[in-house]
C-alpha positions in Angstrom: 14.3 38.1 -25.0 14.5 38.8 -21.5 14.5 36.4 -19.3 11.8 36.1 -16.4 13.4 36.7 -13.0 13.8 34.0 -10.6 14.4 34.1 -6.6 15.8 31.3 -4.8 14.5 29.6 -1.7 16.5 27.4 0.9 14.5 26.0 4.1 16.2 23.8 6.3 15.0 20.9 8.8 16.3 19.7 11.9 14.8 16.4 13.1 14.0 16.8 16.8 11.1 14.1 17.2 12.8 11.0 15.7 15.5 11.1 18.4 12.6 11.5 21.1 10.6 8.7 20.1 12.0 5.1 19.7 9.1 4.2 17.5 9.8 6.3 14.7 13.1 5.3 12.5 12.8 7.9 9.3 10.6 11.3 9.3 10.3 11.9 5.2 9.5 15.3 4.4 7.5 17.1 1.8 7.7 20.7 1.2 6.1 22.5 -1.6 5.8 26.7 -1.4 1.7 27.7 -1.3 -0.4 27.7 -4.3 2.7 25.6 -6.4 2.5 22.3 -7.0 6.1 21.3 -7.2 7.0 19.4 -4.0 10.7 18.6 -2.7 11.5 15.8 -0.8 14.2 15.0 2.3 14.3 11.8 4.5 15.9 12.5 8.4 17.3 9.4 9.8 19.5 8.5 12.5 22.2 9.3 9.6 21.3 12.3 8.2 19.2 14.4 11.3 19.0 17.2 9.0 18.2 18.0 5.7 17.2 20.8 2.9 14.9 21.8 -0.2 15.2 24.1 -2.4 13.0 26.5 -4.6 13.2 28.2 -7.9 10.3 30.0 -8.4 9.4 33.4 -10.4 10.4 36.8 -8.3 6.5 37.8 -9.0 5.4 34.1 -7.1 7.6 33.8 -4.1 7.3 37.9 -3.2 3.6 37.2 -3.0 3.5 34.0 -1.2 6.2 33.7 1.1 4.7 30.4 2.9 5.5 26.3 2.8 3.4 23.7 3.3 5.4 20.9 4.9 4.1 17.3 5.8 5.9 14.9 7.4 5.4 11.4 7.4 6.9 9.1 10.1 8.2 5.8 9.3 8.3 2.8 12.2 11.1 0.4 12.0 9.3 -2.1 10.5 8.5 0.2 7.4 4.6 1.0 9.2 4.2 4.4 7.5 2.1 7.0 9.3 1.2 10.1 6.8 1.5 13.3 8.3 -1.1 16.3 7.7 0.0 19.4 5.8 0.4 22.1 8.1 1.5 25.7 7.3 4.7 27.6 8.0 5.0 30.6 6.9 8.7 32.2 6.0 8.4 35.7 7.0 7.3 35.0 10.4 9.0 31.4 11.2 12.1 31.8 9.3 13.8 29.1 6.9 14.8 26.9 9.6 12.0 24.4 10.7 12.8 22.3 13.6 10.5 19.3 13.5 9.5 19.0 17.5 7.9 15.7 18.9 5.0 18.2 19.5 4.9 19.4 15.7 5.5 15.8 13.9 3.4 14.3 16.1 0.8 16.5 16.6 0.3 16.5 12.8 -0.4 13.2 12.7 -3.5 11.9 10.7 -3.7 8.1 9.4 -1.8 5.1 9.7 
């Protein structure tokens, strides 16, 4: 039986906004790749400003969709959660290294 082949993934995030803004403590971070459901999480903190997910996917998938959907939700010091909206970023143009700006985390804002 031959096995189905597989490609591997990395995208890495750099937490640029939580250090610009006092009133966020924690950006947590969902990544899935487009038109998959699985999602991979990774929490930036003052800690840990950086963080990765990885994919396995089948060759056939990520050759033909070579794109993430990230959201990020911001988390106030007093555990207030505000829920990021998706928004796109696609791999072949953007590269596996997302830096999350104030302009990009905040601006991607949608409810409290």
């Amino acid at each position: 039986d031959a096995q189905p082949r597989t490609a591997f993934h990395q995208s890495r995030f750099l937490d640029l906004a939580r250090t610009a803004d006092d009133a966020i403590a924690t950006l947590d971070v969902t990544a899935r790749m487009a038109d998959d459901p699985h999602e991979e999480h990774v929490r930036l903190d003052a800690g840990t400003p950086s963080g990765t997910v990885e994919f396995v996917t089948p060759l056939t998938r990520f050759a033909a969709t070579r794109r993430l959907e990230i959201r990020v939700d911001q988390v106030a010091p007093d555990g207030a959660v505000t829920r990021g909206a998706p928004f796109p970023w696609d791999l072949d143009t953007q590269g596996n290294f997302v830096s999350l700006t104030p302009e990009l985390v905040l601006g991607a804002s949608s409810t409290p």
